[in-house]
N, C-alpha and C positions, 0 to 999 in steps of 0.2 A: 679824675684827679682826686686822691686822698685830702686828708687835713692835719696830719702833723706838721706843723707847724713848727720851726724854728731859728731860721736864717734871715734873712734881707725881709725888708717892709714891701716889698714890689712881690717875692714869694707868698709873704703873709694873705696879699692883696687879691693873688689870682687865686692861692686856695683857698680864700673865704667864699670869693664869687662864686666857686662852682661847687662848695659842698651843699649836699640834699638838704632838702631841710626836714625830714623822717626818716625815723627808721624803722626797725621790727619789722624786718621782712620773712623771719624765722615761720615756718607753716609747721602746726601744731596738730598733732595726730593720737587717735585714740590711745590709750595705755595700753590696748589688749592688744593693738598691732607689734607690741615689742615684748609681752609674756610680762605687764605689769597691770593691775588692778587699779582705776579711776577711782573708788572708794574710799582706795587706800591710800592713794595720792592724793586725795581731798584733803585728808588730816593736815597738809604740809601746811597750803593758805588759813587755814582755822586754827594751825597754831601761831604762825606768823602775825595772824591778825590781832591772836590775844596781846602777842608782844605790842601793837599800836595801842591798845583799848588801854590797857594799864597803865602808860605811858613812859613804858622801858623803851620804843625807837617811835622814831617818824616812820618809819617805812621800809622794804624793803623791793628788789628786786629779783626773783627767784628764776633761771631759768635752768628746766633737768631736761638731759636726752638719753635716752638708750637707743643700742645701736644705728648710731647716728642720725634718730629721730627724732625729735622733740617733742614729750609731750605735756611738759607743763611750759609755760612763758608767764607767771605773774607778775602785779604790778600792785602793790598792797601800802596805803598809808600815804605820805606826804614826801615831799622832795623839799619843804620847806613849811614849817609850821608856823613860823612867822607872819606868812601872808595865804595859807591853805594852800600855795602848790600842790596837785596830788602827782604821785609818781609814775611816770606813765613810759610806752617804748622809747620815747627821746629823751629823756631825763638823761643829763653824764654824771657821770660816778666820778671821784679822785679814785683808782684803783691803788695808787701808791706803790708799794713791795707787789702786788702782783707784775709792774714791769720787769722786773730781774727776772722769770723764765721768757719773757719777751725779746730782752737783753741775751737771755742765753742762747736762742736759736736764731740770732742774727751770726751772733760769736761762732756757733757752731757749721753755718751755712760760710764762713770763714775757713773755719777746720776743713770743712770738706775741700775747697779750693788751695787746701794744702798753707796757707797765708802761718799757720804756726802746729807746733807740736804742743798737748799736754806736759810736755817735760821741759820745755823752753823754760827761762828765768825768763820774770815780766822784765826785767832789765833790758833783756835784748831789744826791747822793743819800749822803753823808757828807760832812758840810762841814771836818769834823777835816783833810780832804788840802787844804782852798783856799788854805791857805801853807805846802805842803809842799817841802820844796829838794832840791838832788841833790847831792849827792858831785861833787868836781871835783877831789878829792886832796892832797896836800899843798905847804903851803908850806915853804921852806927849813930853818923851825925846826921841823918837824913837826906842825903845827898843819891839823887838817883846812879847805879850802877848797871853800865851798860855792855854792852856781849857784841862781839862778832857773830852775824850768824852761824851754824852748823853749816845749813847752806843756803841758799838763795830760794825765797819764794817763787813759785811757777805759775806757770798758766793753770794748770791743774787747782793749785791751791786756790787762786782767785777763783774760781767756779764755787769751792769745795769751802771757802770763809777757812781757811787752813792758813792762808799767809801771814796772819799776825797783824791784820789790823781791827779795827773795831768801828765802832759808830759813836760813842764818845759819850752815850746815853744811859748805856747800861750798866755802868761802872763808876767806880771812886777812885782808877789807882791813881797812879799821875799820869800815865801815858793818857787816861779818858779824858781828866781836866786839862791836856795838852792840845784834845782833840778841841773838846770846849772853844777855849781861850783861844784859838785860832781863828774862829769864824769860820772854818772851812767850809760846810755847808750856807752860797750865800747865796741865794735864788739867782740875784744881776751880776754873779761874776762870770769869768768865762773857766770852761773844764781845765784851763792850764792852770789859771790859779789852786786850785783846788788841789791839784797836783802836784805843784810846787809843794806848799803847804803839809800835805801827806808826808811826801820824803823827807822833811828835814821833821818830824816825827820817827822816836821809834817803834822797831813791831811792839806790841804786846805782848809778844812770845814766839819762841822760836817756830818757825816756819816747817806745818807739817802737823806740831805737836800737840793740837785740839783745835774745836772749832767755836769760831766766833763770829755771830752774824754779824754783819762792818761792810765799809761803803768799799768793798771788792767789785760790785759791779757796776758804780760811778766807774773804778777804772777800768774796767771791762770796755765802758762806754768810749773812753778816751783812747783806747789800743782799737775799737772800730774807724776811731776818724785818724789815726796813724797810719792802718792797716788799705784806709777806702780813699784819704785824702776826700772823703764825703764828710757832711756833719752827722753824727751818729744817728740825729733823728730822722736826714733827708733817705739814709742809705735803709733803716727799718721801714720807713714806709713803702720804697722803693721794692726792696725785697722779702715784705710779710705781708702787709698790710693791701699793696696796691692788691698782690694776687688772692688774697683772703676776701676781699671784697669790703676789708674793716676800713667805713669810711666814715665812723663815728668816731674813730680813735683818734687825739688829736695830745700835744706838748702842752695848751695852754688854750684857754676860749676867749675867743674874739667878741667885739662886744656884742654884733649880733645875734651869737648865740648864748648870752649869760641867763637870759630868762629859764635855757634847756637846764644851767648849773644846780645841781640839787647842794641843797645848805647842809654843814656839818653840823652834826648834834650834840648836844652834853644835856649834861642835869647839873642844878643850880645848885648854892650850900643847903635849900629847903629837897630838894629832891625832886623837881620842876623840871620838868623836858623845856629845852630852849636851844633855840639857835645859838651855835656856837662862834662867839664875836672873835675876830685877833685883839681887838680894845683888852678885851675880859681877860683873854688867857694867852699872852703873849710871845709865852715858849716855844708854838707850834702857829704859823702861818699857814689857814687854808686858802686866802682869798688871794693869795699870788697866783694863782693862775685866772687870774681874769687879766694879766698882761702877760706879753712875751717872755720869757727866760733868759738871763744871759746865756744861758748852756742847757744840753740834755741831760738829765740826771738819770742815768740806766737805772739807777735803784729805787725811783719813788716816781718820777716824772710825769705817767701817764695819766688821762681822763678817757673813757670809755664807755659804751654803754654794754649792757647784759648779750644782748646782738651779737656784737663784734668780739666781744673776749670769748662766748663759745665757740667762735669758729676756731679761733685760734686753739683753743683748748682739744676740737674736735681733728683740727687738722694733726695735733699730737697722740691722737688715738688711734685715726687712720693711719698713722706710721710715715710721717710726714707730708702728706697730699688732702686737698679739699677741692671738692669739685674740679677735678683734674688737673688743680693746677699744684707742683710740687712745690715745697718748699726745703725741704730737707729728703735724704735717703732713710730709708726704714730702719738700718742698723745704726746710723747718728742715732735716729729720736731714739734708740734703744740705747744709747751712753748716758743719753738724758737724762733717763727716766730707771737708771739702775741705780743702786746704793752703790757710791766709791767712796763714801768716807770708813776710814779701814779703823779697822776693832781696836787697832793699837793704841789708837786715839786715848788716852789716859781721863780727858777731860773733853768731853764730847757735847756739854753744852746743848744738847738736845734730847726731846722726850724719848721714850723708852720705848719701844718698839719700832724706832723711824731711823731713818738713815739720809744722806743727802746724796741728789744725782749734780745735774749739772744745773744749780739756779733755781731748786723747791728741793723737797722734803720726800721720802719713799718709804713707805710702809715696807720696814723688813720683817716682822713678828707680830701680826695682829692679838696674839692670845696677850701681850705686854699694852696693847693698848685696849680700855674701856666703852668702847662702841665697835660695832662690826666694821671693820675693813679687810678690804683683799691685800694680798700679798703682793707688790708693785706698784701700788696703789701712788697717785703723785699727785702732789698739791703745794699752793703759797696762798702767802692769806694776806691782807693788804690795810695798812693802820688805821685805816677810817671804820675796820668792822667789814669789811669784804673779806671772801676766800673766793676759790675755783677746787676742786677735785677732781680726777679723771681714775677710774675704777677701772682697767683693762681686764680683767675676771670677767665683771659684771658687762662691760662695755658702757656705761654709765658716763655722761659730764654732768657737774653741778656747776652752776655759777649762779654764786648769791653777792645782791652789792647791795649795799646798805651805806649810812653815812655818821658814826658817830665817834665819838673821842670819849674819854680812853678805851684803845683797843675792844673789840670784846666780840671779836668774832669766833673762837673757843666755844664757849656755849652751843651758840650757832649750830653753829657746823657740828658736834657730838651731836644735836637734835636731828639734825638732817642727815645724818647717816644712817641712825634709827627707823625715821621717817620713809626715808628711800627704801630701802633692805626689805623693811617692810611691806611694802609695795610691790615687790619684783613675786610673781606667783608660778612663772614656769622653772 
């Protein structure tokens, strides 16, 4: 029995009873068995660790595999510096934004059963958007002016952050202080609301005509439990996670398991590593997930440990299959994992050598980006300072989780792409 977690107190009840209470079952194998150098993979922990000793992070969580072998699994620094937690295989991570390619191979494990087309209106399957309008900016007195679509945002676009919505963070216009001033992201409501909420919001811009990362895969989440009459999280656990074997992955930690919870980090106005309070900085809620959720949040939801997100990671390299059991067909994960955001795109809101598949990000032009990657290359990176990578060139997974505020897994990850590279000798 898994542990997502997110319907009835009587469900909560049976999967706490039976979740393990360890994990890190990952077997860890020389670097020479996969045409990588030990030596050279040593530099990754000696740099990671410098990052603890100066006290730019608490800790981190490192684990690399080439062709589908693992041979690093580290465990470096503190889960909570607070009370010296150190970080260890059972430590859970908030993974955040790494749920949306989670979210997308449930959606796509949907595709395959035929349940919708990429060219659907999400309308047909949420009628709340069939008179939704767009932002066209203002008129002279400041009065917002608004557009009938060109035409209806798709299923395609929700993958693709194409439909015109946003996230309400990243911006000033009115549509973001619309998104604001709604509450719409509110941990205890339920995904209808949120929904509600959304539609009577307009897009941001016409649908198709750039890209904007935005809660597209909350409704992603919400067209699962349309599409399943399941709740979004019972049906992912059901269909990824049961057969993955990810049975650290969970909606929300029960109190049993808070001691496993690794603390969020910042630095203070002196420049002080500390535990990061909601008291202190209250724009950003880490510790709701020590109760239930009123809803699954496709876009940020999950907690995880380094274990269970490689598999997943790994079952997307394999071409959708882990240890024999499938979860997708080899040419879905290949819609995944290709660039469909098209060139036309005028306002692309994204770095310069990447392109988007279905729910992360794809190296289309490494010579455009400043660290070595392959060409296909896929990855999402997750707000607390976590990423994942999967190199199909190389045959390569990374999955690093760490736990700090603001952002700042960028750095990160341009080091460990070095780090790795560096490393591979055949």
């Amino acid at each position: 029995m898994k542990r997502l977690i997110n319907t009835t107190a009587l469900i909560a009840a049976v999967l706490i009873a039976s979740m393990p209470a360890v994990a890190g079952s990952l077997k860890v194998v020389p670097a020479e068995d996969v045409g990588m150098s030990s030596d050279r993979l040593a530099r990754i922990p000696e740099r990671f660790q410098a990052f603890v000793d100066d006290g730019r992070s608490a800790g981190f969580q490192i684990i690399i595999s080439r062709r589908g072998k693992v041979v690093m699994h580290e465990n470096i620094g503190h889960a909570d510096i607070s009370n010296g937690d150190e970080i260890d295989d059972d430590t859970l991570f908030r993974v955040y934004s790494m749920t949306k390619p989670i979210v997308g191979a449930a959606m796509m494990i949907l595709y395959e059963e035929g349940h919708f087309a990429l060219s659907d209106p999400i309308a047909k399957f949420i009628p709340a958007f069939e008179n939704v309008k767009v932002y066209a900016g203002e008129d002279d007195a400041g009065v917002i002016v608004l557009e009938d679509p060109e035409r209806p945002p798709t299923m395609h676009d929700l993958f693709q952050h194409t439909a015109g919505f946003t996230y309400g963070i990243f911006g000033d216009t009115p549509v973001d202080k619309m998104y604001r001033d709604s509450g719409m992201i509110d941990y205890d409501a339920k995904l209808s609301d949120l929904i509600d909420k959304l539609a009577e919001i307009p897009l941001l811009f016409q649908p198709g005509s750039r890209y904007e990362y935005s809660v597209a895969v909350d409704v992603q989440g919400y067209i699962i439990e349309l599409l399943t009459g399941m709740d979004a999280g019972d049906f992912i656990r059901e269909r990824i996670f049961e057969p993955l074997g990810m049975d650290e992955t969970m909606t929300w930690v029960p109190p049993r398991y808070a001691d496993r919870f690794a603390a969020v980090h910042t630095h203070d106005e002196n420049g002080t590593l500390i535990a990061y309070s909601d008291e202190l900085y209250p724009d950003i809620s880490v510790n709701n997930y020590l109760r239930e959720p009123g809803f699954f949040s496709g876009g940020a939801q999950l907690i995880s440990t380094g274990d269970d997100y490689w598999r997943f990671a790994q079952m997307l390299l394999n071409g959708g299959e882990f240890n024999g059991n499938r979860i997708l067909a080899r040419p879905t994960v290949g819609m995944m994992t290709a660039n469909r955001l098209p060139e036309t795109i005028a306002d692309r809101r994204i770095s310069p050598g990447l392109g988007w598949g279905i729910n992360m990000s794809v190296v289309t032009d490494p010579t455009l980006i400043d660290v070595p990657r392959s060409i296909g290359e896929y990855r999402h990176g997750g707000l607390a300072s976590t990423f994942f990578y999967v190199d199909p060139v190389e045959q390569i997974v990374v999955v690093m989780l760490s736990q700090y505020l603001p952002s700042s897994h960028g750095p990160y990850e341009d080091l460990m792409h070095r780090l790795v590279r560096a490393a591979i000798v055949d």
